[in-house]
OpenMM code with the backbone's topology and positions (N, CA, C; nanometers):
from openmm import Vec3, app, unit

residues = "UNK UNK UNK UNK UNK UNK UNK UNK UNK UNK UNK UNK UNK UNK UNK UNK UNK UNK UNK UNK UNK UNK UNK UNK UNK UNK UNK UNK UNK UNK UNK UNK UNK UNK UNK UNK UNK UNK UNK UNK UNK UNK UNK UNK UNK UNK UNK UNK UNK UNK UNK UNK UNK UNK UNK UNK UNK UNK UNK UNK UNK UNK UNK UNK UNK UNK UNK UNK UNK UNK UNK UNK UNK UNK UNK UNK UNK UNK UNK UNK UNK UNK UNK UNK UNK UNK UNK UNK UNK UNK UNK UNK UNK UNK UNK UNK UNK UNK UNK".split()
positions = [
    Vec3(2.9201, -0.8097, -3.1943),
    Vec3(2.7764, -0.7909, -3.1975),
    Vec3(2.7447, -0.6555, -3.2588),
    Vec3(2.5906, -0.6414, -3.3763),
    Vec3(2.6024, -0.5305, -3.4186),
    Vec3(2.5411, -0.4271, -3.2845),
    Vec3(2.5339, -0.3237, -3.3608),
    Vec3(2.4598, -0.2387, -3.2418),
    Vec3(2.2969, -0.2882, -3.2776),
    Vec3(2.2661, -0.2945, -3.3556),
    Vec3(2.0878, -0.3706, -3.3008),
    Vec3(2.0669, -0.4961, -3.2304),
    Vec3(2.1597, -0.6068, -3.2474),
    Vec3(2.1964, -0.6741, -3.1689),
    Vec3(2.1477, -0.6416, -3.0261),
    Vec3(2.2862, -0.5798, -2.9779),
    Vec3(2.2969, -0.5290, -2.8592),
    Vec3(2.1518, -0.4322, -2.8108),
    Vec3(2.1192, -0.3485, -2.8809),
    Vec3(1.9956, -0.3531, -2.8232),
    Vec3(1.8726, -0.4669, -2.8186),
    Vec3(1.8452, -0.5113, -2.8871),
    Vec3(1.7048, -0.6153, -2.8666),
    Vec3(1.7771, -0.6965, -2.7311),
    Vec3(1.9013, -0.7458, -2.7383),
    Vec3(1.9653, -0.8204, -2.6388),
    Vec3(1.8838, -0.7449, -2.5169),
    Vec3(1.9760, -0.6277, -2.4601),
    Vec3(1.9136, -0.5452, -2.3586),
    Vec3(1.7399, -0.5151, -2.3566),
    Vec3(1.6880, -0.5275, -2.4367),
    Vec3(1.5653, -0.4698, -2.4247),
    Vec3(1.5068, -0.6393, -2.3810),
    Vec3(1.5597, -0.7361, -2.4247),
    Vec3(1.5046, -0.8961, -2.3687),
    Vec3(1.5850, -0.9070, -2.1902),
    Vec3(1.6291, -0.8393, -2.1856),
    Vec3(1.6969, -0.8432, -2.0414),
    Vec3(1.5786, -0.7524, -1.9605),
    Vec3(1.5732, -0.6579, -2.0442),
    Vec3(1.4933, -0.5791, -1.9099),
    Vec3(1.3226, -0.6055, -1.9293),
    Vec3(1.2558, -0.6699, -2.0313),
    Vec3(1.1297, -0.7191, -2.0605),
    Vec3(1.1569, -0.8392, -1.9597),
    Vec3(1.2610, -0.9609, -1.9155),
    Vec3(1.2566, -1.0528, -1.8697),
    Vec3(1.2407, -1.0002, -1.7179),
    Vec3(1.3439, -0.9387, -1.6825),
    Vec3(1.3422, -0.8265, -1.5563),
    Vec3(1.2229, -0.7972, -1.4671),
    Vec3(1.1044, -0.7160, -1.5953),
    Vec3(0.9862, -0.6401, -1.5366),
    Vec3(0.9104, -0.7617, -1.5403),
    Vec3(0.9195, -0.8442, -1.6107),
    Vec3(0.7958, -0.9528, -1.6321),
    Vec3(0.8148, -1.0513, -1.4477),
    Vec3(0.9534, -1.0548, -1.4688),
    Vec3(1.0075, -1.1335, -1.3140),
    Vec3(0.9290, -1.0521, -1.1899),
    Vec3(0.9201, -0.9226, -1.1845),
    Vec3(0.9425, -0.8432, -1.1102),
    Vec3(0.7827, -0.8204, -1.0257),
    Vec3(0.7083, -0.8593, -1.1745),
    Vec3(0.5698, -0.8333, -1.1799),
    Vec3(0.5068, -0.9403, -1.0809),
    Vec3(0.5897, -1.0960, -1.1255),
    Vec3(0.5887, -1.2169, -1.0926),
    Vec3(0.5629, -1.2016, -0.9361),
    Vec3(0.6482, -1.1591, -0.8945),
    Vec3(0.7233, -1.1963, -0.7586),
    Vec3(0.6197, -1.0795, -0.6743),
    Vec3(0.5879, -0.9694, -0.7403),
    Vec3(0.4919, -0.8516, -0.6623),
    Vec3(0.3512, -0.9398, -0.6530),
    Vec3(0.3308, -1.0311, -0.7485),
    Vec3(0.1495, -1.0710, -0.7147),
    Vec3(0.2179, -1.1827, -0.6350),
    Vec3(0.2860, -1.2564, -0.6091),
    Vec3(0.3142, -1.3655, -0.5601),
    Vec3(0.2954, -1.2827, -0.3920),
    Vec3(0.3237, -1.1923, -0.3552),
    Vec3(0.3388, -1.0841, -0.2340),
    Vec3(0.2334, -1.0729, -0.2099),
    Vec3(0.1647, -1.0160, -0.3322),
    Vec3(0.0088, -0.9773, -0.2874),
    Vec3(-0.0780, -1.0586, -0.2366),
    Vec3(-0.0627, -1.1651, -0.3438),
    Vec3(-0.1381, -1.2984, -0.2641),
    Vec3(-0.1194, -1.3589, -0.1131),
    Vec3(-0.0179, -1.3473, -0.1161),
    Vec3(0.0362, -1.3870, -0.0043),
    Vec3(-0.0088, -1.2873, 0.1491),
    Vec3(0.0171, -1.1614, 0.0837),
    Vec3(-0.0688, -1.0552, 0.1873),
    Vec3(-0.2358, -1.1230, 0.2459),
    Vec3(-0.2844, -1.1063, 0.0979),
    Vec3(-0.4150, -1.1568, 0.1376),
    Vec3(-0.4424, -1.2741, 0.1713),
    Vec3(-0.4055, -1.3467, 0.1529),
    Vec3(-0.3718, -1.5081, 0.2421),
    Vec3(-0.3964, -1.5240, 0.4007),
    Vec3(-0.2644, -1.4355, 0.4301),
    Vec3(-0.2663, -1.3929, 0.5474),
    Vec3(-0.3354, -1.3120, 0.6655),
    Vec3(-0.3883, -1.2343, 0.5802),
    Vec3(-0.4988, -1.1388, 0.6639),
    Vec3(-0.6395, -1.2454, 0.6380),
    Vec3(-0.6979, -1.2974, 0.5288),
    Vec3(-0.8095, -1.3774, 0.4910),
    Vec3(-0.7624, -1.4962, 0.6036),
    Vec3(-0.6567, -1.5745, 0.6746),
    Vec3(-0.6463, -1.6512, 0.7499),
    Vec3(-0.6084, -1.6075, 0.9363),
    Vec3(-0.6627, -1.4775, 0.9224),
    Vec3(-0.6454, -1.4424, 1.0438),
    Vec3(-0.5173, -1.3538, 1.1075),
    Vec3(-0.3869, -1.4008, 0.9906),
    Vec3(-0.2937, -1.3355, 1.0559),
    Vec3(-0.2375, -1.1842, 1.0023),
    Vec3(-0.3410, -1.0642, 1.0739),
    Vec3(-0.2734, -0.9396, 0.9944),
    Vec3(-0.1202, -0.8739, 1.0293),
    Vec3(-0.0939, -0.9231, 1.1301),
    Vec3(0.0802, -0.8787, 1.1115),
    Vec3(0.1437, -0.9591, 1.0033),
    Vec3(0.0994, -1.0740, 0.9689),
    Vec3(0.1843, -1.0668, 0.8711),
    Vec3(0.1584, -0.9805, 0.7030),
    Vec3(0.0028, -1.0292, 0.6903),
    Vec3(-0.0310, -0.9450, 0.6016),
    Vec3(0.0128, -0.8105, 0.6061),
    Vec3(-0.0094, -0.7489, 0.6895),
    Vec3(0.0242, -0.6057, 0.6935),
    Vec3(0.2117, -0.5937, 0.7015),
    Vec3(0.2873, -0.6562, 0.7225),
    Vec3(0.4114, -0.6266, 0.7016),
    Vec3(0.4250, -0.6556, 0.5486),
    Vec3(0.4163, -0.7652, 0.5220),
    Vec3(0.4043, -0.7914, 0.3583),
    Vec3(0.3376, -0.6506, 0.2601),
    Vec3(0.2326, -0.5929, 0.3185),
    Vec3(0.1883, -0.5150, 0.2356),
    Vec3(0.2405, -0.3503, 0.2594),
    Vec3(0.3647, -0.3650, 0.3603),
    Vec3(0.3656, -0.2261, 0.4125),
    Vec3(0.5451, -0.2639, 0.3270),
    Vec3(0.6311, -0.3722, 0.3023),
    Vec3(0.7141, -0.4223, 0.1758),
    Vec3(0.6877, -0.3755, 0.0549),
    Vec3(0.5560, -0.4055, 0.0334),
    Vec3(0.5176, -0.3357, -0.1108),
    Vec3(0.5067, -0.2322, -0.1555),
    Vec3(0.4362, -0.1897, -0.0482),
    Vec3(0.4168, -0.0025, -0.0221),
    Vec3(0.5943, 0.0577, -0.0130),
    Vec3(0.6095, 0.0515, 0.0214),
    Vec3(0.8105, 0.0562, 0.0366),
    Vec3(0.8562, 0.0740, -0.0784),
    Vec3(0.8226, -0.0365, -0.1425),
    Vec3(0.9252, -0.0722, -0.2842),
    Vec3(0.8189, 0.0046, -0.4084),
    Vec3(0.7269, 0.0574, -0.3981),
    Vec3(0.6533, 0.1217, -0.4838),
    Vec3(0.6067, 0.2973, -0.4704),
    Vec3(0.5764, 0.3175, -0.3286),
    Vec3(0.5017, 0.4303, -0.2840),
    Vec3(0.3468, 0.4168, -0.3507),
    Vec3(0.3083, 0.3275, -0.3649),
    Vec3(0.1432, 0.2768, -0.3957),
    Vec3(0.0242, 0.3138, -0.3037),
    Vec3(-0.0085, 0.3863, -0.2829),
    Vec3(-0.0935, 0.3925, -0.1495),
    Vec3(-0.2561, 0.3111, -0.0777),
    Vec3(-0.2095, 0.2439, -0.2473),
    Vec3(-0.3052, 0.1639, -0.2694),
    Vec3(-0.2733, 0.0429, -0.1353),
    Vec3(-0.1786, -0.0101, -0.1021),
    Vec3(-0.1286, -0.0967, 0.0044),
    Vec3(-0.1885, -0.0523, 0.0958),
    Vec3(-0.1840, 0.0636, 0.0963),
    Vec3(-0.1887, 0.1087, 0.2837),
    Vec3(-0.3142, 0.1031, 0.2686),
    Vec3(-0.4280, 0.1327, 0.2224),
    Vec3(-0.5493, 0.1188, 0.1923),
    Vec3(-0.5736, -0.0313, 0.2257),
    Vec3(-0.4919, -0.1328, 0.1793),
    Vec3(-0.5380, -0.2566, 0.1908),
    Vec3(-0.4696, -0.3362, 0.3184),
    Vec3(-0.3739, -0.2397, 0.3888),
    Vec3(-0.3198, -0.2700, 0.5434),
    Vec3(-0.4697, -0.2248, 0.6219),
    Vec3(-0.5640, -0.1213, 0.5782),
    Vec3(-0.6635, -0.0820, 0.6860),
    Vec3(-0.7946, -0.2379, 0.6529),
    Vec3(-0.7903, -0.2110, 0.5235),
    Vec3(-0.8715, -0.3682, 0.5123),
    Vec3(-0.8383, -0.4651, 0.5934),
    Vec3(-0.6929, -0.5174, 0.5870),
    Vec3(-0.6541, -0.6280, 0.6714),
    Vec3(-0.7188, -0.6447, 0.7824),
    Vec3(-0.6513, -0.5074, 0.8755),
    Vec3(-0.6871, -0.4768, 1.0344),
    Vec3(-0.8586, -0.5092, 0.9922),
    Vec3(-0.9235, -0.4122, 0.9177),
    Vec3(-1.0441, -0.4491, 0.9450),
    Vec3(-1.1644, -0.5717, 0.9339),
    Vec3(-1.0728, -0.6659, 0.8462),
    Vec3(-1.1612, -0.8095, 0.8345),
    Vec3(-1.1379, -0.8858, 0.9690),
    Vec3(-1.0086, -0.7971, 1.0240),
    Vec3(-0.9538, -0.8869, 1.1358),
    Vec3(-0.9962, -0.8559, 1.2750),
    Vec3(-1.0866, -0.7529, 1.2476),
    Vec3(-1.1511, -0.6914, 1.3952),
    Vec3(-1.0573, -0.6197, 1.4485),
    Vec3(-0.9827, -0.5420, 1.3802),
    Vec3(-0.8633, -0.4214, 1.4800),
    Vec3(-0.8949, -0.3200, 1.4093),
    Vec3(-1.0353, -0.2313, 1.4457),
    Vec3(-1.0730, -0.1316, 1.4050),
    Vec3(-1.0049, -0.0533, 1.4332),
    Vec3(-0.8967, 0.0016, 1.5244),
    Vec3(-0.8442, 0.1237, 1.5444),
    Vec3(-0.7137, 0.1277, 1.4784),
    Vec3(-0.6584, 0.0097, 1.4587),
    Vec3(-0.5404, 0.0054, 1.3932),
    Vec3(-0.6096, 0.0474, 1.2248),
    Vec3(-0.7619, -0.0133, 1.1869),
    Vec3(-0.7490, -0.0211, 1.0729),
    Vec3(-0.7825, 0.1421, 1.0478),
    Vec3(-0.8426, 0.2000, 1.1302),
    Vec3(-0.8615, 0.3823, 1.1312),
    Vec3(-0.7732, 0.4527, 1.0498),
    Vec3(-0.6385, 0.3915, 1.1705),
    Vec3(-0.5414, 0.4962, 1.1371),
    Vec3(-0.4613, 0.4628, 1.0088),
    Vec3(-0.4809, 0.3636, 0.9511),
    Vec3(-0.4308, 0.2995, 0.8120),
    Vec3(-0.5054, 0.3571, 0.6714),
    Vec3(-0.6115, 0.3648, 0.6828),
    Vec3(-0.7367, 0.5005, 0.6406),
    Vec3(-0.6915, 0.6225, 0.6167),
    Vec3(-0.7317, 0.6811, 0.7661),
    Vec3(-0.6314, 0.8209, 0.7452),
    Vec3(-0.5134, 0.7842, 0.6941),
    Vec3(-0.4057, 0.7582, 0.7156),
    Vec3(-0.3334, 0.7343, 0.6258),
    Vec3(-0.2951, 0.7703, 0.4821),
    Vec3(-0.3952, 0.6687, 0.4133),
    Vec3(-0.4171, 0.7099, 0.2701),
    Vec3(-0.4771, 0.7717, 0.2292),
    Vec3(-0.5883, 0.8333, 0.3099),
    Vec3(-0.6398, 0.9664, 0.2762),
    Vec3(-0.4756, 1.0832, 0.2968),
    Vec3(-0.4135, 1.0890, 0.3679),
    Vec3(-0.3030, 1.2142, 0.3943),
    Vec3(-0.2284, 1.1753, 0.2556),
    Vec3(-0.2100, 1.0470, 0.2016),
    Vec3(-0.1109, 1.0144, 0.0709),
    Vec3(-0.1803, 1.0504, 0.0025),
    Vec3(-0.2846, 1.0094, -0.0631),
    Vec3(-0.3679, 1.0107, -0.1941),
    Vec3(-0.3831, 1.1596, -0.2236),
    Vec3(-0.3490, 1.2342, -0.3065),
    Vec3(-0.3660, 1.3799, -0.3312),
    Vec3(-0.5453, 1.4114, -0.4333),
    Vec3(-0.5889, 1.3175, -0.5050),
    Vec3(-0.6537, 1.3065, -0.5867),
    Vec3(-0.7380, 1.1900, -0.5658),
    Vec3(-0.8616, 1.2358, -0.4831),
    Vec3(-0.9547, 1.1222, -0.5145),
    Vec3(-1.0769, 1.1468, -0.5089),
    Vec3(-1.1268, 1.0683, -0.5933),
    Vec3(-1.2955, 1.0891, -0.5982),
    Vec3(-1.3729, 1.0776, -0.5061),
    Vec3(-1.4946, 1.1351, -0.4933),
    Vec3(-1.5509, 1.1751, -0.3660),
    Vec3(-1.5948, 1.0259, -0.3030),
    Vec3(-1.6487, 0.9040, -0.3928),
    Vec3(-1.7187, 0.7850, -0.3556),
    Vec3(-1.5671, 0.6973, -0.3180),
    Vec3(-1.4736, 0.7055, -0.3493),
    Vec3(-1.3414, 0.6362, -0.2833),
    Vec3(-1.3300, 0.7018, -0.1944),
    Vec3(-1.2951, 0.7894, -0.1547),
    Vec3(-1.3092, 0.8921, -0.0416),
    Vec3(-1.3721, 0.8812, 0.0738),
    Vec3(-1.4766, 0.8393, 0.0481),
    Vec3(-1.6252, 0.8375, 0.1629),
    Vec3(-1.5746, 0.6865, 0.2044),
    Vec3(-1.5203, 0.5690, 0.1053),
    Vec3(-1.5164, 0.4305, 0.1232),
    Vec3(-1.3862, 0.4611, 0.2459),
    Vec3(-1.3242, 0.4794, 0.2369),
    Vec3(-1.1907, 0.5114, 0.3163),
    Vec3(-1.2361, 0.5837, 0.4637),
] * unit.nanometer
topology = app.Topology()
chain = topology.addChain("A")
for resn in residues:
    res = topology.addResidue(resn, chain)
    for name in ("N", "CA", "C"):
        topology.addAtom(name, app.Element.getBySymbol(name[0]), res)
């Protein structure tokens, strides 16, 4: 194999990779929200605290306090809030206030 070969090869390995990868993260997400939209936030919230894990997104934890809160567990959803206010280093004042 030449050497350009071998690269496009690798570069179709790891385009197939991220595209998979992408796949399987909304397939999660959905599934998060599924779960909390049907009542059950432990599971949602473990699913979305997986994601948060495998990313450092803090955007999750933001959407673990949503969960709790469509689900009527205001105090759980508090401290999921704070939370991402202590992660988020940079945010605008109207996201901020939403949190």
């Amino acid at each position: 194999m030449s050497g350009q070969k071998i690269t496009l090869f690798f570069i179709s390995i790891f385009l197939l990779s991220t595209s998979a990868q992408a796949a399987n993260r909304e397939a999660k997400e959905r599934a998060a929200k599924r779960a909390c939209l049907n009542g059950d936030p432990t599971k949602g919230v473990q699913i979305l605290t997986d994601l948060y894990i495998g990313s450092n997104d803090p955007t999750y934890i933001f959407n673990q306090g949503r969960c709790f809160e469509q689900n009527n567990q205001y105090e759980e959803a508090i401290g999921r809030f704070r939370e991402y206010l202590r992660k988020v280093t940079s945010l605008p004042g109207a996201d901020k206030a939403d949190a």
